[in-house]
C-alpha positions as CSV (number, residue, x, y, z in Angstrom):
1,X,-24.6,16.5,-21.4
2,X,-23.8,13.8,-23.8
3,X,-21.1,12.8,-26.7
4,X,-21.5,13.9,-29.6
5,X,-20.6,11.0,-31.1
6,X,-21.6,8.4,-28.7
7,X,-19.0,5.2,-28.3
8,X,-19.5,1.4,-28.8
9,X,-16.7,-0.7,-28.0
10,X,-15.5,-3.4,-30.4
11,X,-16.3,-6.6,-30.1
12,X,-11.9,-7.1,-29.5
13,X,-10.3,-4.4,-28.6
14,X,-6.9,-3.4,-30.7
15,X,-4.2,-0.9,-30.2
16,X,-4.4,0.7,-33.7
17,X,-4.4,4.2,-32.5
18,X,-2.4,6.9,-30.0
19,X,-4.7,7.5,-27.0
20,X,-3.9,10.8,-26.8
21,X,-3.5,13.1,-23.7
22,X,-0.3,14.2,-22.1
23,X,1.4,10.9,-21.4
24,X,0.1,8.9,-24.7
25,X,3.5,8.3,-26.4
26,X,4.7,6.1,-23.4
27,X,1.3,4.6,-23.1
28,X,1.2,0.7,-24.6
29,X,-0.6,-2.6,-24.0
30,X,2.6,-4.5,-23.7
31,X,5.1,-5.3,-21.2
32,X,9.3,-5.3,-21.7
33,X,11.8,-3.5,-22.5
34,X,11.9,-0.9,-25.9
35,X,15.4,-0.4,-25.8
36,X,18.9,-1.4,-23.9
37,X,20.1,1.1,-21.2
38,X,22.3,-0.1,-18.3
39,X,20.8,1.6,-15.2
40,X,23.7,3.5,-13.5
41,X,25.6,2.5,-9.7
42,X,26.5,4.7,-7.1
43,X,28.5,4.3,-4.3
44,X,25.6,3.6,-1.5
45,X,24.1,0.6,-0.9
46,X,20.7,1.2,-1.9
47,X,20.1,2.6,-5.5
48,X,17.1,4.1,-6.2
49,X,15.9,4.8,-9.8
50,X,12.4,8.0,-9.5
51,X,11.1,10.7,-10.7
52,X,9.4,13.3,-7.7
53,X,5.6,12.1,-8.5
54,X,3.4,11.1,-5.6
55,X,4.8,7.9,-5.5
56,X,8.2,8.5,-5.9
57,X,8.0,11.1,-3.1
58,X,6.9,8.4,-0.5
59,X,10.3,6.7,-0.8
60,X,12.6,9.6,-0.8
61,X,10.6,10.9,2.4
62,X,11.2,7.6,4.2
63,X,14.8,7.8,3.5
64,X,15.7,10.9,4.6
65,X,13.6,10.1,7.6
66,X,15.9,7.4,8.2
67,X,18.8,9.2,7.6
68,X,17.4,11.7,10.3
69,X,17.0,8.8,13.2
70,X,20.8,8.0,12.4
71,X,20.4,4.9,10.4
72,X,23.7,5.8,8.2
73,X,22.4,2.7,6.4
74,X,20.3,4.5,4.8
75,X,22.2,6.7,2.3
76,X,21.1,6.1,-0.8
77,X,21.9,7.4,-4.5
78,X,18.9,8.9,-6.2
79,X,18.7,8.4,-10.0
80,X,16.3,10.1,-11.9
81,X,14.1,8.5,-14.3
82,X,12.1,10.3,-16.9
83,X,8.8,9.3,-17.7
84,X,8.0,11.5,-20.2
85,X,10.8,10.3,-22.1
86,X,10.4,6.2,-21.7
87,X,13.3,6.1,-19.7
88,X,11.2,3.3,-17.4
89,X,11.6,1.2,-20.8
90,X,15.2,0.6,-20.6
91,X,16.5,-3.0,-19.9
92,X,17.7,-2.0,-16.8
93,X,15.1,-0.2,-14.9
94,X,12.7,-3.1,-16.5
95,X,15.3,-5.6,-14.7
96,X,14.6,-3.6,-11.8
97,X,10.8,-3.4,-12.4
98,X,9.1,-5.3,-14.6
99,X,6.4,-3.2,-14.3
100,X,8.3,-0.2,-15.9
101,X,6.7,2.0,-13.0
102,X,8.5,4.1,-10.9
103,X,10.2,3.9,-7.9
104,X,12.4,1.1,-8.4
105,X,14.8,0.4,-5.6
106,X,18.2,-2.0,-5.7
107,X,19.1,-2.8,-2.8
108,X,22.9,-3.6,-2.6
109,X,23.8,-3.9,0.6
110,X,24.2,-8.0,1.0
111,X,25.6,-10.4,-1.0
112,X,23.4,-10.2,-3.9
113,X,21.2,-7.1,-5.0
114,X,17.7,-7.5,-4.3
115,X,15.1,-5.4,-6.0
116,X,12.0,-4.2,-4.8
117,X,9.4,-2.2,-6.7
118,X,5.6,-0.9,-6.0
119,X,6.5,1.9,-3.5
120,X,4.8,0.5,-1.0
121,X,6.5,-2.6,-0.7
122,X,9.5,-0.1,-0.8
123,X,8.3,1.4,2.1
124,X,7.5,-1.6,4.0
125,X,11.1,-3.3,2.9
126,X,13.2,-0.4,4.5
127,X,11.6,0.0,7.6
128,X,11.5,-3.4,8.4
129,X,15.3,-3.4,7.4
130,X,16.3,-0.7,9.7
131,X,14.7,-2.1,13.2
132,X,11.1,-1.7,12.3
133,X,11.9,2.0,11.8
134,X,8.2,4.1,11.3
135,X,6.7,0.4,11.5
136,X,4.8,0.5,15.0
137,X,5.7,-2.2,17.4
138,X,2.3,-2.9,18.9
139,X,0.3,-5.4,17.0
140,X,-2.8,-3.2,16.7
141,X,-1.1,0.0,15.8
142,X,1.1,-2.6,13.4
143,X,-2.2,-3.8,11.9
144,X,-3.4,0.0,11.3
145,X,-0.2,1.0,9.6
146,X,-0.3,-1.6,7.4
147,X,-4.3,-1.3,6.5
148,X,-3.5,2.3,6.1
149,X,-0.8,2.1,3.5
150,X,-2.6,-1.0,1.2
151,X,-5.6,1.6,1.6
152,X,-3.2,4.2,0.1
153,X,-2.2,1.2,-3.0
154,X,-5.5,0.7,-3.7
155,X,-7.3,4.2,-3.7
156,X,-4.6,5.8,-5.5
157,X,-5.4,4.5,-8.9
158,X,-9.0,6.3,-8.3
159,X,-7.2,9.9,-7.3
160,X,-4.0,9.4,-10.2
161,X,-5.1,6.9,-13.0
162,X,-9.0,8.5,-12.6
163,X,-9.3,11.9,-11.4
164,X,-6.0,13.3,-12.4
165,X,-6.2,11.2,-15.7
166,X,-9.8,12.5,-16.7
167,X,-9.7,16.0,-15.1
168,X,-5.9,17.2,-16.1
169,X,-4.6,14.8,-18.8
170,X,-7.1,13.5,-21.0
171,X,-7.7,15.3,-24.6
172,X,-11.5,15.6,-24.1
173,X,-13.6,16.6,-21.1
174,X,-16.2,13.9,-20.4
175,X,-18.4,14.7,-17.5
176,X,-19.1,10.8,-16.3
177,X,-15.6,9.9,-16.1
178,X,-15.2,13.5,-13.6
179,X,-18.1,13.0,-12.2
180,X,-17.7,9.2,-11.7
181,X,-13.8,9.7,-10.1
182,X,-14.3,13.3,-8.1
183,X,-17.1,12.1,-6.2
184,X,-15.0,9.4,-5.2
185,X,-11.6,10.8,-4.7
186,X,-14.2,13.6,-2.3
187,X,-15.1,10.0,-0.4
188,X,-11.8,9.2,0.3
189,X,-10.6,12.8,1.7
190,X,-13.6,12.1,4.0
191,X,-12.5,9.0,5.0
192,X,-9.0,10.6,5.8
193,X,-11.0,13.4,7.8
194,X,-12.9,11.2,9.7
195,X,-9.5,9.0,10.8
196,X,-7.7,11.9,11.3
197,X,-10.4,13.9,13.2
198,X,-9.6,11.1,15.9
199,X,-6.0,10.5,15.8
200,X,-2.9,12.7,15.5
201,X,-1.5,10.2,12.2
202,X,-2.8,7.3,10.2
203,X,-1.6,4.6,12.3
204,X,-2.1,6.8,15.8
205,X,-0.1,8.5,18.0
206,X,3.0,8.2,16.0
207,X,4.3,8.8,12.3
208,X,4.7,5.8,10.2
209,X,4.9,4.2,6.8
210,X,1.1,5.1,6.5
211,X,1.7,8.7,6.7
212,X,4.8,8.5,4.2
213,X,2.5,6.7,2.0
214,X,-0.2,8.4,2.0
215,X,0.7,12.1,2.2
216,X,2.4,13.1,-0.8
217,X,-1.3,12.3,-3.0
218,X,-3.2,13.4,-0.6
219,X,-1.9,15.9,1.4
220,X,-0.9,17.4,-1.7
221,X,-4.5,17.7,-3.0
222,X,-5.6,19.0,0.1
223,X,-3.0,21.9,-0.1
224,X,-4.5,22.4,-3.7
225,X,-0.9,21.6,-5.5
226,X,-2.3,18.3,-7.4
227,X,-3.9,18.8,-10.7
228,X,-4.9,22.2,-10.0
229,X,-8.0,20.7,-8.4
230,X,-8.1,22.5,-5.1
231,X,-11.4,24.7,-5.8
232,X,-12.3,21.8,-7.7
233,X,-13.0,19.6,-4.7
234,X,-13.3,22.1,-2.5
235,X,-10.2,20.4,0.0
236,X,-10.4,23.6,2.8
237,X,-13.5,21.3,3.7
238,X,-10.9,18.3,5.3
239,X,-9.7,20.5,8.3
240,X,-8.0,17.6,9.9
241,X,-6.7,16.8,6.6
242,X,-5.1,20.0,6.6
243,X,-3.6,20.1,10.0
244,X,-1.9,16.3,9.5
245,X,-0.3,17.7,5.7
246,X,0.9,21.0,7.7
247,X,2.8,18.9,9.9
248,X,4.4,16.2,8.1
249,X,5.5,19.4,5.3
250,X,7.1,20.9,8.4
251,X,9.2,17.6,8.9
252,X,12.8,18.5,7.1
253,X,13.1,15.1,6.3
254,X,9.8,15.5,4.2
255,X,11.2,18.8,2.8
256,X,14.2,17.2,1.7
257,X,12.5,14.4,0.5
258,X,10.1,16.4,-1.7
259,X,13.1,17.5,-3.3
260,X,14.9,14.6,-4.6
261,X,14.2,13.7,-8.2
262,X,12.2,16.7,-8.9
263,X,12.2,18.4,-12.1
264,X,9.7,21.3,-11.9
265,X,8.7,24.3,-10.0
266,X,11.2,26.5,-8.1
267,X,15.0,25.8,-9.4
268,X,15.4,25.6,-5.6
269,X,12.8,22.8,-4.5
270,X,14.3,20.6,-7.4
271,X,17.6,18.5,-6.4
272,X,17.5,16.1,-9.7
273,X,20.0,13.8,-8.3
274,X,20.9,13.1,-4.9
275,X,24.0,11.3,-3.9
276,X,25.0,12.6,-0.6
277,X,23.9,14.8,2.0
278,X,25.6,17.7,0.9
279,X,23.8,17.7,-2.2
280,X,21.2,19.5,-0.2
281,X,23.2,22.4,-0.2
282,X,24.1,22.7,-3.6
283,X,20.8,23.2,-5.1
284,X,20.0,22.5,-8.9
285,X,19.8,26.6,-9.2
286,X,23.4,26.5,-8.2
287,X,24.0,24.3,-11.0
288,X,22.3,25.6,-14.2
């Protein structure tokens, strides 16, 4: 199977045209700012400014976790940030990011705000804050974690900005680009399979960073709710995939977590701000 119209690119490339798909109007080849917006401050020390995709959802998890070991540290304000609208363009969040991606986190708590985007090096910035919290302390473990989550940075852009992109977003179907990204998103869930086939998490024995990183892309397509793609890639084949994505969805901290800056599904699995614990218990269906 073969375009129609088959495709040379130009000799320069040039954005004269909308790319199309669900997410072209906030697609661009430039960096900055498109318009001013101050990005809002709670009363916490650590601000965080998401929306309740993959990545966003590895941040929330961690700080709920924290929250549940007793770091009271840890509260945090939850803003959210919508994509779909170019809210990641405003002066502020770009302050916060210059990378206009989301989660950006400002951490308040000293004497100057420090910022600190890419969710992983959110991840690794709060649990090295809080007493190497989910961070294990023996240097191999340590070195596992980490290889684990930098995995997670660099195969995400195959499973989001590839498969989803060419499988659930793009205007047109093109068979190489699916072909090309499913068979290796497939590669990775076996690579998970195999680690997790001989250890009970990512790391080892114990929950970590790795996990928190990892699970809401993948343990999400293995439980078929990412891009619809379950039958797709046929993910009841990753058993141990399955068990480790059972029990970190168990965790309450990772229920609650899911939760935060979520603006679809179930009125009650959405919490579209969070700002204190209670918040939990005042669902967005109790606010509509």
């Amino acid at each position: 199977m073969t375009d129609a119209t088959p495709y040379t690119p130009p000799t320069v490339w040039t954005w004269n045209k909308a790319s199309g798909g669900r997410f072209a109007n906030i697609n661009r080849p430039i960096a900055g700012a498109t318009h001013d917006h101050e990005l809002p401050v709670g009363r916490h020390p650590l601000q965080l400014y998401s929306l309740a995709t993959p990545n966003g959802v590895k941040v929330t998890v961690m700080l709920e976790e924290l929250l549940e070991l007793g770091h009271q540290g840890a509260e945090y304000d939850a803003w959210l940030i919508r994509i779909n609208e170019g809210e990641q363009f405003g002066s502020g969040f770009v302050a916060a990011n210059p990378n206009s991606k989301i989660p950006a986190l400002m951490d308040r708590s000293g004497p100057q705000p420090v910022r600190v985007f890419e969710s992983g090096a959110i991840l690794l910035h709060l649990a090295q804050k809080f007493s190497d919290a989910f961070l294990p302390a023996n240097a191999a473990q340590r070195a596992e974690c980490l290889s684990w989550l930098f995995w997670q940075m660099g195969s995400a852009p195959f499973l989001g900005g590839g498969f989803g992109h060419f499988y659930a977003y793009a205007p047109d179907k093109i068979e190489y680009a699916i072909d090309r990204y499913a068979m290796e998103v497939k590669r990775q869930l076996d690579v998970l399979d195999r680690r997790l086939a001989e250890s009970a998490y990512l790391a080892g024995d114990e929950y970590s960073i790795a996990d928190m990183a990892v699970w809401p892309w993948y343990g999400a397509l293995a439980k078929g709710q990412l891009y619809e793609a379950g039958e797709f890639l046929q993910v009841q084949e990753y058993t141990h995939v399955l068990r480790w994505t059972n029990e970190i969805a168990a965790r309450p901290a990772a229920q609650r977590g899911r939760m935060v800056n979520r603006t679809w599904g179930q009125p009650s699995s959405q919490l579209h701000e969070r700002h204190d614990a209670a918040d939990f218990q005042t669902r967005t269906e109790d606010k509509l």
